[in-house]
C-alpha positions in Angstrom: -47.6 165.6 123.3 -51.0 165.1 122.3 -51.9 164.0 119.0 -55.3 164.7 118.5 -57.4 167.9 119.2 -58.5 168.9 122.6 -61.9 169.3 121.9 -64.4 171.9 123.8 -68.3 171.5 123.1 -70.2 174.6 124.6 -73.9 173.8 125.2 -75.7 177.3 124.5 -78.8 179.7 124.0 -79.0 182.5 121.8 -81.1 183.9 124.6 -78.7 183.6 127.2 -77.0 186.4 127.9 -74.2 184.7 130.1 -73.2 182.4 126.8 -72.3 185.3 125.0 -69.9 186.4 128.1 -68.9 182.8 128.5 -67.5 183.0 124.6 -65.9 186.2 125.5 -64.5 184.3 128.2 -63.4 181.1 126.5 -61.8 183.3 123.9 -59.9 184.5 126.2 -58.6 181.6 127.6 -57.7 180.3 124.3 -55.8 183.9 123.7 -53.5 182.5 126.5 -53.4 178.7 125.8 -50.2 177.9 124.2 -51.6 174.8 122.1 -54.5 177.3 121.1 -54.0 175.3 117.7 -55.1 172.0 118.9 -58.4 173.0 119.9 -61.4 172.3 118.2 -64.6 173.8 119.4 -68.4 172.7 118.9 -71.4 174.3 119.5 -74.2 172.6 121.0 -77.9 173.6 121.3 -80.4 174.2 124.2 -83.2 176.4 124.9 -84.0 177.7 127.9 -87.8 177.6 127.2 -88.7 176.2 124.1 -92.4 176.5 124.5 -92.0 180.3 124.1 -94.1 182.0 121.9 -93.6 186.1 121.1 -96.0 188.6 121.1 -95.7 192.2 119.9 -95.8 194.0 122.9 -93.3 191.8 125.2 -91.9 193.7 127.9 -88.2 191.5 129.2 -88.4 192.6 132.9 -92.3 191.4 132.8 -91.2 188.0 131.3 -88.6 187.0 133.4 -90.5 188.1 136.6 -93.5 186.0 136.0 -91.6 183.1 134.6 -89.0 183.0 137.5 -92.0 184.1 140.1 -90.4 186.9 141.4 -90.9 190.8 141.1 -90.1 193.3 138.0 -87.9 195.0 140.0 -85.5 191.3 140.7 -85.9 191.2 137.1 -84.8 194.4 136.2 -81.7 194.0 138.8 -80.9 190.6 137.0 -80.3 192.6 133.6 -78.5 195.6 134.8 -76.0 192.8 137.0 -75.5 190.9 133.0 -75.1 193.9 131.1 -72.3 195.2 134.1 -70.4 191.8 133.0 -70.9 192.2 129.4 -69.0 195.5 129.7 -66.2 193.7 131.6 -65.9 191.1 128.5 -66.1 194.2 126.2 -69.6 193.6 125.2 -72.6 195.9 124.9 -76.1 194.7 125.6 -79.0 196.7 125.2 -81.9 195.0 126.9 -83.8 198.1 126.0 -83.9 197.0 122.1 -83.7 193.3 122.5 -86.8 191.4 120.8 -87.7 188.3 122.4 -88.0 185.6 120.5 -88.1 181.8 120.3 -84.9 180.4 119.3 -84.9 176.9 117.9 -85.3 178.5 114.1 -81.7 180.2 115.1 -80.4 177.1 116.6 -81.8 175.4 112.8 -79.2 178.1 111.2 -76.1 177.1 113.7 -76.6 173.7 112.4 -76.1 174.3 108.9 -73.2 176.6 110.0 -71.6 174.0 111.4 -72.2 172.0 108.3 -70.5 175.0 106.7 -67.6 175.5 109.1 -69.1 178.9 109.7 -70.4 177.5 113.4 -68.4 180.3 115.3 -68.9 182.9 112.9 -73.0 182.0 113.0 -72.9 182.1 116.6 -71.1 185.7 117.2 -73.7 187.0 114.5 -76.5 185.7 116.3 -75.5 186.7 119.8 -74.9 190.0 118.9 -78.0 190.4 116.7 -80.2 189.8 119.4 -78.3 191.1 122.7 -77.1 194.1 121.2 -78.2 195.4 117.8 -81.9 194.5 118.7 -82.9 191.7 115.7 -85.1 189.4 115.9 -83.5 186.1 115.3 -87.1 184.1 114.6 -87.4 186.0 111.5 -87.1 184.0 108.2 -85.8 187.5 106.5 -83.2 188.5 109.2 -82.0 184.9 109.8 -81.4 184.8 105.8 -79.6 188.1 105.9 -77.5 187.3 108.8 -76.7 183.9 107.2 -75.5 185.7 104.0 -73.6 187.6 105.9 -71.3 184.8 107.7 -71.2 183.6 104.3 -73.8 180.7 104.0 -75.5 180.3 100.4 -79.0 181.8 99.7 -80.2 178.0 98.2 -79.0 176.5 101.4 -80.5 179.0 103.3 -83.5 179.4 101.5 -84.3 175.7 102.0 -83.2 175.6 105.8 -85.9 178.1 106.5 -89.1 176.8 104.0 -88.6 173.6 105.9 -87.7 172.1 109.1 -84.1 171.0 108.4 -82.1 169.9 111.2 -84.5 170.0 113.7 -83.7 166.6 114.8 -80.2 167.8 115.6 -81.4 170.2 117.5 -83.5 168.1 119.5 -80.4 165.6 119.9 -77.8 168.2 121.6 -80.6 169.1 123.7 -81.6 165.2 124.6 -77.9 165.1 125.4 -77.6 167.9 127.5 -79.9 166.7 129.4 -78.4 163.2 129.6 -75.2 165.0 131.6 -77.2 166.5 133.3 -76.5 169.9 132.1 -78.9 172.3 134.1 -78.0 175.8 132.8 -76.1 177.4 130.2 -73.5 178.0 129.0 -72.2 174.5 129.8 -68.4 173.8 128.5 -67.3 169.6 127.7 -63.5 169.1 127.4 -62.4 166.1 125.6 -65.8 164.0 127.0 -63.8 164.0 130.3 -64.0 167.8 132.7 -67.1 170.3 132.3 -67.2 173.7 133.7 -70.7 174.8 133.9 -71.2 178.5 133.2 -69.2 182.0 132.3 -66.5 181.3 134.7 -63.6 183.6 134.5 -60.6 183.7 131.8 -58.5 181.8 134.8 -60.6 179.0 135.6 -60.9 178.1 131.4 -56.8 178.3 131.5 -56.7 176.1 134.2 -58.8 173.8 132.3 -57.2 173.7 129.4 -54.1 173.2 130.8 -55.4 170.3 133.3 -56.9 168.6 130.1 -53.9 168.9 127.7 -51.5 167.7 130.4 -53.2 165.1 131.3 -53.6 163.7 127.8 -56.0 160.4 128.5 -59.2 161.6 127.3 -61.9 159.9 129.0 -66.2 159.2 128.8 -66.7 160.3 132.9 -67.0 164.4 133.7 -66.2 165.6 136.4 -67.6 169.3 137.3 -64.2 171.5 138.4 -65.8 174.3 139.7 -67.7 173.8 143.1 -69.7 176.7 143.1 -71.9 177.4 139.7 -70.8 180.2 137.5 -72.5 183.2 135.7 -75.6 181.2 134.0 -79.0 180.3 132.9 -81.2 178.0 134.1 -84.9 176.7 134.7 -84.8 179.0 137.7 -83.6 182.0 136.0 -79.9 183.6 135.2 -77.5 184.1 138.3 
């Protein structure tokens, strides 16, 4: 048997609403994985447009459609299709309270999460602040209380947010996204050797966990299992 952890680093977006489904879907895959013990999970960052920049009267439909090119009514279409599969992971998203926002500051906080061992925890909180209980997760004073409330300290978070504290490493997981090529998220790495790119379903993750942990030789080459891409988010919008 395997010795060391099987390891799973899942390249996400606070704005992507398929990550959020993928965790639910991961989570359940790990609910079935016998060896559920040996895995170690990482989050990684990415943004799916970092140059964006809120304003107060931000419609979602409106966005999407003119950053995707297409019409309100695609865009609308596109949301009522994710928040159908959020229901089917047992999620609720309300796309009618959502405040967009730009989310490196959040990805910032999942960094010193992770510091903290509080990466998963951080990550939940922060999906389901801005997908369903309508926060916005750019805000100094919500990010601090949502922190506290993983269980983060106030100094640690207090200087994470009067500064620009791991903004490097946020730059670095997305440098090395792109560097596999990762095109859309939520991307999954097992052991450095398969990916699955996006919210596949429960099945395909057991399947993958079990193809990894029997196989036992971890190795630096991926190779992409599923031939058709999954429930994502990419340059060219969510699918």
């Amino acid at each position: 048997m395997m010795e060391n952890k099987l390891k799973i680093q899942i390249w996400s977006d606070i704005m992507c609403p398929y990550c959020y489904i993928g965790k639910r879907r991961i989570e359940g895959a790990l609910a079935q994985f016998k060896h559920k013990d040996n895995v170690e999970i990482e989050w990684k960052s990415f943004q799916l447009d970092s140059s964006f920049v809120a304003s107060e009267n931000d419609d979602m439909a409106e966005h999407l459609a003119e950053k995707y090119r297409k019409d309100v009514s695609w865009a609308k279409e596109m949301m009522d299709s994710m928040t159908q599969n959020a229901k089917s992971a047992g999620l609720d998203f309300r796309f009618d309270k959502a405040i967009m926002a730009n989310s490196f500051n959040a990805h910032r906080l999942l960094h010193l999460a992770k510091k903290n061992n509080l990466s998963d925890a951080m990550e939940e909180t922060l999906f389901k602040a801005y997908l369903t209980d309508g926060e916005n997760v750019n805000d100094s004073e919500t990010l601090k209380r949502l922190g506290l409330h993983v269980g983060l300290k106030a100094d640690e978070l207090e200087a994470l947010l009067s500064s620009d504290q791991f903004a490097n490493e946020v730059k670095a997981d997305i440098t090395m996204a792109q560097n596999i090529g990762v095109q859309g998220v939520p991307f999954f790495v097992f052991d450095n050797k398969y990916a699955v790119s996006g919210a596949q379903h429960v099945e395909t993750f057991v399947q993958t966990l079990d193809k990894v942990w029997e196989e036992g030789d971890f190795g630096p080459k991926l190779t992409i299992l599923n031939s058709e891409v999954g429930d994502s988010c990419g340059i060219d919008g969510c699918n």
